[in-house]
C-alpha positions in Angstrom: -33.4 130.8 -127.8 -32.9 132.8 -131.0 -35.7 135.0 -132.5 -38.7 133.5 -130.3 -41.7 135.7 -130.2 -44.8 136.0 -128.3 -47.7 139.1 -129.2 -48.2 141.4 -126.7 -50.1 141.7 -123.8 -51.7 144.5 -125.1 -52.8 142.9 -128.2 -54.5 140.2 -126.3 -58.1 139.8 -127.3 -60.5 136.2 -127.3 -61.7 137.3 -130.6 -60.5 138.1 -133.9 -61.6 141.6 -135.4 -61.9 139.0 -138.3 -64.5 137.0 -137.6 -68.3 137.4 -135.9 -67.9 138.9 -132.3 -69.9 135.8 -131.5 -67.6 133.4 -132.1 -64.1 132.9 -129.8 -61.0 132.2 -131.9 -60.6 128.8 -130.8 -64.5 127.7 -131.6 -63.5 129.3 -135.1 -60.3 127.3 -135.8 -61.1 124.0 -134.2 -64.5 123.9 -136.6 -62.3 125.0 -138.9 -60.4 121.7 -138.7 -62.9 119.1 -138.1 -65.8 120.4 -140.5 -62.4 120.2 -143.0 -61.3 116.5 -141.8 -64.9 115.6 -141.9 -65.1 116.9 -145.8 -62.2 114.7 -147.0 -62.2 111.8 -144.3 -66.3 111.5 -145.2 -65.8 108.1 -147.2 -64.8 106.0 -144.4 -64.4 108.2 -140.9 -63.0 105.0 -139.0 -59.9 104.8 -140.1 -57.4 105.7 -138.2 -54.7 107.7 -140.3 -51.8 109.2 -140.1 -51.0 113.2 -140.6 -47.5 114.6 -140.8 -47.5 118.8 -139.9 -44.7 120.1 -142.2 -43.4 122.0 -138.7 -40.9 125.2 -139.7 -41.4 126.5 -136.0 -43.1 129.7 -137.4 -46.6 130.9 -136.2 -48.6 129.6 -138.8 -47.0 125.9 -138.5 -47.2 126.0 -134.7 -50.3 126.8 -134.6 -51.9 124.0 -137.0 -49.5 121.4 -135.0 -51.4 122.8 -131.6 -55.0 123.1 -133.3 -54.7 119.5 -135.2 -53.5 117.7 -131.4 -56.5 119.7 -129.4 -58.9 117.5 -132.1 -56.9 114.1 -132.1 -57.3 114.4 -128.1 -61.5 115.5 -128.9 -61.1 111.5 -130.4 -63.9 113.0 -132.6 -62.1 111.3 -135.8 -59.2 108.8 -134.9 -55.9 109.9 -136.4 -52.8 110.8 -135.3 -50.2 113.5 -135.3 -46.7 114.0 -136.2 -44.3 116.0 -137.4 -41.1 116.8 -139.3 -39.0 119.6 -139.6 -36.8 120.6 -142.6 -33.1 122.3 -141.6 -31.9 124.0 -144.6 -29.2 125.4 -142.6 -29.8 128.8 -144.7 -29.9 130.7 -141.5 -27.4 131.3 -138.5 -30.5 130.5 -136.2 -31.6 127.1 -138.1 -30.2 125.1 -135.5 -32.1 126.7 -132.5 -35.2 127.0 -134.8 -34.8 122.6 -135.0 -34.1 122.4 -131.2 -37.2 124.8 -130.4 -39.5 122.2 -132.7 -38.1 119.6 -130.6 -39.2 121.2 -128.0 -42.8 121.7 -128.8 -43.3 118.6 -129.8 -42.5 117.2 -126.9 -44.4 119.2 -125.1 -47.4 118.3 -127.1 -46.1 114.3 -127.6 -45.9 114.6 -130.6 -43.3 112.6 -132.7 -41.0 114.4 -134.7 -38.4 113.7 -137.5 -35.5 116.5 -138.6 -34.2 116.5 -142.1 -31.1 118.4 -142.9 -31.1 119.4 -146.5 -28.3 120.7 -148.8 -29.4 123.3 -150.4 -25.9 123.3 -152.7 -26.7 120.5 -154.7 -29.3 122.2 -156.4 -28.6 125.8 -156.3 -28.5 125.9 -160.1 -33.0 126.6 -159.5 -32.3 129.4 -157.0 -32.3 129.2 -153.7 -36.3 129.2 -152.5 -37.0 127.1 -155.5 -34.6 124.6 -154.6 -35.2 124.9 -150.5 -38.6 124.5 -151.4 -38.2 121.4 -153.8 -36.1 120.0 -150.9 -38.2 120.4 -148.4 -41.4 118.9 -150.4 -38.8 116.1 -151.1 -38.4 115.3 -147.5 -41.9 115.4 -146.2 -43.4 113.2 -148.7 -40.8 111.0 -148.7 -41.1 110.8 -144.8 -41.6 107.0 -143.2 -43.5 107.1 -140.1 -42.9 104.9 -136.7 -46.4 103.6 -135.8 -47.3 100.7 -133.2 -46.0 98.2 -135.9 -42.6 97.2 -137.1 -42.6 98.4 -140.3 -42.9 101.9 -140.8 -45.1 103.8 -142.9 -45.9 106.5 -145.2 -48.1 109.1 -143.6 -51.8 109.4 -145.2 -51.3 113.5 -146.2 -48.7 115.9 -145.4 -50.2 119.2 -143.9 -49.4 122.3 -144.2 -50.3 125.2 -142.6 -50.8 127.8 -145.6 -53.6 130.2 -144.7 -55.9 132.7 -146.5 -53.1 135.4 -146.7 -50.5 133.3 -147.8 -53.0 132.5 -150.9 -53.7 135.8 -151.8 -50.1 136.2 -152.3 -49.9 133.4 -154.2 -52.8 134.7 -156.5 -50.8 138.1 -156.9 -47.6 136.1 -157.9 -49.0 133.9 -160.7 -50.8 137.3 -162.0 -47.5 139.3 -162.4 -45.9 136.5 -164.0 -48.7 135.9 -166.8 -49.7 132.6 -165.2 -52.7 130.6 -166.9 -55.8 129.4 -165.3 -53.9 126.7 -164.0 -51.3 128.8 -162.2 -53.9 131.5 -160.8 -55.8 128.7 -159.2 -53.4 129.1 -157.0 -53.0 126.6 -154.0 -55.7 123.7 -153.6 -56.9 123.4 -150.0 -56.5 118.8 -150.9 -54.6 117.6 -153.4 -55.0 114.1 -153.3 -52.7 112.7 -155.9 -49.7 114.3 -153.6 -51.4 113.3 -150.1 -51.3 117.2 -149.6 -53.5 118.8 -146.7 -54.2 122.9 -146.2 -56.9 122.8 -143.8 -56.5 126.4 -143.0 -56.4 128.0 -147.0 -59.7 129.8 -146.0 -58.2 131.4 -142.6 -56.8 134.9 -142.2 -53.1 135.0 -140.5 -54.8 137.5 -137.9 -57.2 134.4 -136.3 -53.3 132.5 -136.1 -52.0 135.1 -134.3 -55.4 135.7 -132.3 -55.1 131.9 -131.4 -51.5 132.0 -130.3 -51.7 135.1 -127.9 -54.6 133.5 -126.6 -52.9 130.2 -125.6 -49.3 132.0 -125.1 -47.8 130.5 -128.0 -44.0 131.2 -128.8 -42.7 130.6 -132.1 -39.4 131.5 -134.6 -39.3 134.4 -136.6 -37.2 134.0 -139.6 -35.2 136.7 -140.4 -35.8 136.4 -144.3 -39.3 136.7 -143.7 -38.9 140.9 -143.3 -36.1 141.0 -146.3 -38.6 142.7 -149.7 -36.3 141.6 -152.1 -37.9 138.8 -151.5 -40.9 139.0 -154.3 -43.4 137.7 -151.8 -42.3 139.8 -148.9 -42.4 142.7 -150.9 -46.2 141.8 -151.8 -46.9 141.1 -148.1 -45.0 144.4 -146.5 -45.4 147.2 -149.0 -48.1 146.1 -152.0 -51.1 144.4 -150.1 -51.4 147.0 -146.8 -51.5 149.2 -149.6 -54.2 147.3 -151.4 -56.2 147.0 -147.9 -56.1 150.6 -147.5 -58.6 151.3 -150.2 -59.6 147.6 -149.9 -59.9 146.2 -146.5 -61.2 142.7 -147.6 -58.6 143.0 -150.2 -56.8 139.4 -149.1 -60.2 137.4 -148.9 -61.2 138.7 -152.5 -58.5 137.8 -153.8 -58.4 134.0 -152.3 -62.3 133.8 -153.5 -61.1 134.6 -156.8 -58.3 131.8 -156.6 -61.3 129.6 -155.3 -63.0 130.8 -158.3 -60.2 129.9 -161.0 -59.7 126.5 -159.1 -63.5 125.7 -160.2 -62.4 126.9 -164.2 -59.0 125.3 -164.0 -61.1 122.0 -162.8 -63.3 122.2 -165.8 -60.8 122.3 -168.1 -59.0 119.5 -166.6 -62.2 117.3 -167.3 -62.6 118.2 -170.9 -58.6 117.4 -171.0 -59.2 114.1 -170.1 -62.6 113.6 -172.3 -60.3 114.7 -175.2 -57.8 112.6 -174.0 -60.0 109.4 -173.5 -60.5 109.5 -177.3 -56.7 110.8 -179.0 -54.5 109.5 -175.9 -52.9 106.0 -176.3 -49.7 104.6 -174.6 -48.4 108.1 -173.8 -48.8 109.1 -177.1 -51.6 111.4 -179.3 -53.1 111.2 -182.6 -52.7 114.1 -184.6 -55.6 113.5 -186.8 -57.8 113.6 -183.9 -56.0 116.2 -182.3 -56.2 118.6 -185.5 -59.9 118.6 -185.1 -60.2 120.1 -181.6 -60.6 123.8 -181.5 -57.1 125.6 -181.0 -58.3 126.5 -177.2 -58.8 123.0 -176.8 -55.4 122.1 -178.1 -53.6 123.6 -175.9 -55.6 122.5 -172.9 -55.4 119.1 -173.9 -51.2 119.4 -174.6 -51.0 121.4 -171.3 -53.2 118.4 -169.2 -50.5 115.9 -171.1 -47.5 117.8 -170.1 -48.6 117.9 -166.6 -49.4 114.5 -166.3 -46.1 113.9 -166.9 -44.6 116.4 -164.5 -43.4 118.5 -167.5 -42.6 122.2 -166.7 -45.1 124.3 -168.9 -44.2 125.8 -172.0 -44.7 129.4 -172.1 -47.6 130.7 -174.7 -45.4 131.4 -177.3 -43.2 128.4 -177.2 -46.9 126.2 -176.7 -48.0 127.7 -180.1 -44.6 126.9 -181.8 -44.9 123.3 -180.7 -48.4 123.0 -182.1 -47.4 124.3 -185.3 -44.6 122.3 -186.1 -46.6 119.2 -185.3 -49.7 120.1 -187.7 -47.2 122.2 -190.1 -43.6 120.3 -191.0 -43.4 117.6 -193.7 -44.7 114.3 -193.1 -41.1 113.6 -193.2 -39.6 115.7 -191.1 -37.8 114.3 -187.7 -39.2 116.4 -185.3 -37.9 116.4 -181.8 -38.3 119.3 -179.2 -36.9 119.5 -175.0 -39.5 119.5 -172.9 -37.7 120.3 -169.4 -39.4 117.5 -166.2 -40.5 119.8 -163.2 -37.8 120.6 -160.7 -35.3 118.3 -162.4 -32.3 119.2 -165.1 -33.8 116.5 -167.2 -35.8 116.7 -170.4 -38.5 114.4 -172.1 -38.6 114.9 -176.0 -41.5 115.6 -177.8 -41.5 113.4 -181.2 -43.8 113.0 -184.1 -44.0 109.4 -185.7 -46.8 108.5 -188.8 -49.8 110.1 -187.5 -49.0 110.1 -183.5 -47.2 112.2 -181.6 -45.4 110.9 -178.3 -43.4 111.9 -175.1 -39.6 110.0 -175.2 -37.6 109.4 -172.4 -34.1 109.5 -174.2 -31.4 107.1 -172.0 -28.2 105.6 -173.0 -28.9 102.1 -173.8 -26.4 98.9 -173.3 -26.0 95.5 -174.2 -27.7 92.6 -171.9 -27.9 89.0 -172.0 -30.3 87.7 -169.1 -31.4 84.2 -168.8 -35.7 83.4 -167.9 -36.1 80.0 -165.8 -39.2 80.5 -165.0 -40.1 83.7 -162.9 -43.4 85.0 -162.9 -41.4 88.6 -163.7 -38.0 89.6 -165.2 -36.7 93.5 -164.6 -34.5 94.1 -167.8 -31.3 96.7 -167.2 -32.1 99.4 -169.8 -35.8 99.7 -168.2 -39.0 97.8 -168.4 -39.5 94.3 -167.0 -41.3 91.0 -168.5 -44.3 89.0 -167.4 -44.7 85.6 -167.6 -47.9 83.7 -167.4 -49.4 80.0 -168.0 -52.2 80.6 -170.4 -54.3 77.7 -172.6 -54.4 78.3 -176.1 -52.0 80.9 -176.9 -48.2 82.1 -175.8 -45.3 79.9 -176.6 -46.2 76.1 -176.2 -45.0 74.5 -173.3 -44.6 71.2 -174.9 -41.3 72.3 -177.0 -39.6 72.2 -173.7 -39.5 75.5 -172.8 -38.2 76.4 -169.7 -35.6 78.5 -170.6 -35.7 81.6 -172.5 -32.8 83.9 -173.4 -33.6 87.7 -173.4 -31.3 90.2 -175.1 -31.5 93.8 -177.2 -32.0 93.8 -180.5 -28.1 93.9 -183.1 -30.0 94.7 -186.0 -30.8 91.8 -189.7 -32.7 89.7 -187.3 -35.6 88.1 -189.3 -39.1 86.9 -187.7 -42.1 85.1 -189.4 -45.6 85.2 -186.8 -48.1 84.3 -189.2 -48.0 80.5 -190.9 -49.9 82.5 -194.0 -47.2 85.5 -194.4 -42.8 85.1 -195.6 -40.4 85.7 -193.1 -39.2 89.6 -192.8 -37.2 91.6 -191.3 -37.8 93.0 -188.0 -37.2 96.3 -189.1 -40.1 95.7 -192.0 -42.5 94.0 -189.2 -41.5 97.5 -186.5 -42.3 99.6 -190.0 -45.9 97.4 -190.2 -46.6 97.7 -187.1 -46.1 101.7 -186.8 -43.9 101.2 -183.9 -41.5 104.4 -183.4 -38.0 103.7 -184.1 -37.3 105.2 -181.3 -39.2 102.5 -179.7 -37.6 99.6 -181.4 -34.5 100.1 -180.2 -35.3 99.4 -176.6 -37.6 96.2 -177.1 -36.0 92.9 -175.8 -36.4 90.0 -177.4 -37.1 86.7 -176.8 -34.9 83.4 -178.1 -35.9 79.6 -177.4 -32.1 78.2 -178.2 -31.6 79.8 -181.2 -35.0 80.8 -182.3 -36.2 84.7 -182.3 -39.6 83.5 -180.1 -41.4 86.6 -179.2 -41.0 90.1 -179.9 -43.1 93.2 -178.1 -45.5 94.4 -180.6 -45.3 91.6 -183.4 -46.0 88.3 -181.6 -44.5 84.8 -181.4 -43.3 82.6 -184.1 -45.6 80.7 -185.6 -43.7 77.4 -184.7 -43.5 77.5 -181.5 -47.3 79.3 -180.7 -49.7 77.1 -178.5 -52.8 76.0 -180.4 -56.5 74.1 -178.9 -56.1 73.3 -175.5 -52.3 73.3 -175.4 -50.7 75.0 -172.1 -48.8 77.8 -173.5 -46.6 80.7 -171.7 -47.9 84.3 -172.2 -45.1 87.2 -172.2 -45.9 90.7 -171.9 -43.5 93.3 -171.9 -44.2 95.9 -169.8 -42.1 99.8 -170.6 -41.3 101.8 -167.9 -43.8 104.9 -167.0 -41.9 108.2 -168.3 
């Protein structure tokens, strides 16, 4: 099998020069991974779950797939292991390094899934941008055969980056001017992806101690020695450099990442204090906004952003922004690309009155659809309806109506929803109401017969509105998350 490789004999040693003499490898590691799965399993320790090893067939990954099976077998916590492998078919050797996973895994019973990737599709990011975003893609995405039927989505994908691996990181984000944000480097949980990295606080040298120990084999990609690489150039010329002068250069440097996690955490909080106050259906209020210290401007914008998987703006193009939306005339139809992470797609960035919101700009087309009494309608350009029986309020039930036509808006439709107030326009009732015009074209709205009934945003026609203790049906229209 292509590029296997096993450390030598003469290496062999049942402790690593990196941790107390006292303690074997194996105590080290195997602590390592139940003291971790104890930390983030605490709330209910019971429950069995389900952990998919991203498995490339290198050291690192074969190691965490050996170490995370020793402690399912313990039966100290109840979960269970499996595994997927990604084949980006970049290298001659990707097919052996699938069939040796295969292997492995079923030496260790452990189930396994292969996805084969094309890299082509996305090339246009560059090609460990887009194997990366393919492979991510792939093992979250990843349904899981279990004892029951259906199949599942597994509880966190793990991965096995280690404390060397994060120091690299660290060095990356510096050279490339990252923020607080980006030098926080790589979290060891990230819950809001199902993410794992129980060994972020290991050295590489206890993997390889482990694996000569226990006569591990493992792939060696090729790439891995190739410093045009920016990482391999870091790991095989800059950092044994660095540990020359600095031995515990690589664990200083992933302290400081821990360090910058604690700060970028902090800001993330006073984000969403800020954002608890200006932040309203995806949208900000610039009075409020214009109040907040610069620094916390552009915390607050950058916490938005990322929320909704923007790519950051650089420094620069953050303070543009900031100054065209406190700066330009009241007037002025601002509208700036904001590119969404890891896709060719853009959200734009448009001021309305005294807001400020994030746009999702589609093509829109004509619909006609036809309600008969579902509790929920999906509408084609986006969004869907709810329909509920209320007492009191919505449209009343004793007109007859059981049938609702719902369509987009052609433009001179008039609409009165107060008793006290003269019929308008909807565009004068939209202006009223301070809803973006952007906005307004997407709302459906609602006809009983031939009567405009409801409209998102301004209500129900006065006629036709329940009163007392009159059954009535309540429609909400609900927009698509960006």
């Amino acid at each position: 099998m292509a590029n296997l490789k096993k450390l030598s004999k003469k290496r062999l040693s049942h402790k690593s020069a990196s941790l107390d003499g006292s303690v074997t490898v194996e105590c080290f590691l195997t602590q390592k991974i139940n003291t971790f799965l104890h930390t983030n399993f605490k709330k209910d320790l019971n429950v069995n779950r389900h952990l998919l090893v991203a498995l490339s067939g290198g050291l690192d990954s074969i190691v965490l797939l050996h170490l995370l099976v020793k402690v399912s077998v313990e039966q100290v916590l109840p979960f269970k292991v499996y595994a997927k492998h990604v084949h980006h078919g970049l290298s001659k050797n990707a097919d052996s390094w699938a069939d040796f996973c295969t292997q492995q895994c079923k030496l260790l019973n452990v189930p396994l899934q292969i996805a084969r990737v094309n890299i082509e599709k996305i090339s246009h990011l560059g090609i460990e941008r887009a194997a990366r975003q393919l492979r991510y893609e792939a093992l979250f995405n990843a349904k899981l055969d279990t004892d029951n039927v259906t199949k599942i989505m597994p509880d966190y994908v793990v991965t096995a980056h280690h404390q060397d691996d994060q120091a690299e990181t660290l060095l990356l984000q510096l050279f490339r001017g990252a923020g607080i944000k980006g030098l926080a480097s790589m979290a060891a949980i990230d819950a809001s992806r199902r993410l794992m990295r129980p060994l972020l606080d290991v050295p590489r040298k206890a993997l390889e101690d482990y694996a000569e120990l226990h006569h591990i084999q493992w792939c060696e990609d090729e790439s891995n020695q190739n410093t045009q690489y920016e990482r391999n150039f870091l790991r095989h010329e800059v950092l044994p450099l660095l540990e020359m002068r600095h031995p515990s250069i690589k664990s200083a440097l992933a302290r400081t990442a821990s360090h910058l996690a604690e700060a970028n955490d902090l800001l993330e909080s006073l984000a969403a204090i800020d954002a608890e106050h200006l932040l309203k259906a995806n949208s900000i209020c610039l009075e409020g906004l214009n109040r907040l210290t610069n620094s916390r401007v552009k915390n607050l914008l950058r916490w938005w952003f990322s929320k909704n998987n923007l790519m950051m703006p650089s420094s620069d193009h953050l303070t543009e922004i900031i100054q065209q939306l406190f700066n330009a005339k009241s007037d002025a139809g601002i509208s700036i690309q904001l590119q969404l992470h890891d896709q060719a797609q853009y959200l734009l960035l448009k001021r309305f009155q005294k807001r400020v919101y994030l746009y999702n700009e589609q093509d829109k087309s004509e619909f006609a659809l036809t309600w008969n009494g579902e509790a929920e309608l999906t509408l084609p350009n986006g969004g869907w309806l709810s329909f509920m029986e209320v007492i009191g309020t919505g449209l009343a039930v004793k007109f007859g109506i059981n049938k609702l036509r719902i369509t987009n808006r052609e433009g001179a439709e008039r609409f009165k929803p107060d008793a006290l107030r003269p019929t308008r326009t909807l565009k004068y009732l939209f202006q009223e109401a301070q809803i973006p015009p952007w906005q307004r074209v997407n709302l459906p709205l609602i006809y009983w017969q031939d009567t405009l009934a409801y409209v998102p945003g301004i209500g129900i026609a006065h006629d036709l509105q329940a009163k007392g203790q009159e059954l009535g049906i309540e429609v909400i229209w609900h927009e698509d998350s960006l």
